[in-house]
C-alpha positions as CSV (number, residue, x, y, z in Angstrom):
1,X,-8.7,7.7,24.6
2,X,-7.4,7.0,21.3
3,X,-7.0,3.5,19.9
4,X,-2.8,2.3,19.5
5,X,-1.6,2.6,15.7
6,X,-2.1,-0.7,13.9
7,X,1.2,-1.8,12.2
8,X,0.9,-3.2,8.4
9,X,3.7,-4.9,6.2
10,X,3.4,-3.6,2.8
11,X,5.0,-5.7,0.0
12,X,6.4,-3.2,-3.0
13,X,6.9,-4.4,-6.9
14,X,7.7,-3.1,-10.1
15,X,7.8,0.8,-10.0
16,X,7.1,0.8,-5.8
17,X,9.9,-1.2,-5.7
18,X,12.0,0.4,-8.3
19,X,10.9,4.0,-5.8
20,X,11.8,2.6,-2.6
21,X,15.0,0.8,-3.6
22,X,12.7,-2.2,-0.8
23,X,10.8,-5.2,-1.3
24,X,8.6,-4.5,1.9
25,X,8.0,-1.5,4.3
26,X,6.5,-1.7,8.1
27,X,4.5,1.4,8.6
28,X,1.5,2.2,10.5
29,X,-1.6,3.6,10.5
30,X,-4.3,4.9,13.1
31,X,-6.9,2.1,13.0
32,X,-9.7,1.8,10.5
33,X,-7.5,3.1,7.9
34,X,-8.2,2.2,4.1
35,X,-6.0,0.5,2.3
36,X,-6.0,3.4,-0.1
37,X,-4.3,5.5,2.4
38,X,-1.1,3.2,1.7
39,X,-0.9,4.1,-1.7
40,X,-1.5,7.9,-0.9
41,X,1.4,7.7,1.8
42,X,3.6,6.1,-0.8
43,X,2.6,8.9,-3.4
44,X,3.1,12.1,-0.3
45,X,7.1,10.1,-0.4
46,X,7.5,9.5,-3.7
47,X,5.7,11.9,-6.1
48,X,6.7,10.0,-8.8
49,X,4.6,7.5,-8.2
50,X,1.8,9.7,-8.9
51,X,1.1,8.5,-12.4
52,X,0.4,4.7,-11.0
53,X,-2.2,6.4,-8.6
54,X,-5.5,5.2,-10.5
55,X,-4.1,2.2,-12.4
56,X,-3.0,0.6,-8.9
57,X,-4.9,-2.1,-7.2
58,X,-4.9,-3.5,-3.8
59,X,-4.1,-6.7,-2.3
60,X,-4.7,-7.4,1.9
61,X,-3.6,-10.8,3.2
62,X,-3.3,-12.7,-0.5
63,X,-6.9,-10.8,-2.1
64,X,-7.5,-8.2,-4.2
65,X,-9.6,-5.6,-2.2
66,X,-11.3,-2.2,-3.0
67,X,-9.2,1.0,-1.9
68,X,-11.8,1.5,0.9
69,X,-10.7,-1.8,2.3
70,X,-10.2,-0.9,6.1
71,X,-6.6,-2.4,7.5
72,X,-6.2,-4.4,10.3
73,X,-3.5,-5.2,12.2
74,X,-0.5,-7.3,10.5
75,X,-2.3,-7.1,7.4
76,X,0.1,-7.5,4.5
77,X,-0.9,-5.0,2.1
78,X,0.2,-5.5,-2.0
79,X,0.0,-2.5,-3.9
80,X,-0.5,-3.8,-7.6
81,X,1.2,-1.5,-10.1
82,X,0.0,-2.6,-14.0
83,X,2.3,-4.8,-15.5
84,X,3.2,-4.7,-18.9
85,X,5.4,-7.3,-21.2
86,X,4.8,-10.6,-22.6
């Protein structure tokens, strides 16, 4: 029997944002997921986005995490595009 989906809030800025048109998506993900996975979904919807892919960091729950980070449920996720500007 396989486990329900686990539903995360994902927080967009800067270019995720500027993609998505959002502040924040709901989407989910089978459990154990990485947090990685988020970025790659927002990538498979939004190829433009590719060129953030390994300058992007991850945030779960307020902390910077590594991408293999597994989510839990009603994690809110940050995906951390660089920032430029002064």
């Amino acid at each position: 029997m396989s486990e329900p989906e686990i539903a995360v809030t994902i927080k967009l800025f800067a270019a995720y944002q500027e993609a998505y048109g959002l502040p924040e998506l709901q989407r989910k993900f089978p459990p154990h997921t990485p947090v990685a996975a988020v970025l790659e979904s927002a990538i498979a919807e939004h190829p433009e986005l590719q060129q953030w892919r390994e300058l992007t960091r991850f945030g779960i729950n307020l902390q910077f995490v590594e991408p293999d980070t597994p989510l839990q449920d009603g994690d809110e996720v940050v995906l951390i595009p660089p920032v430029s500007g002064g």
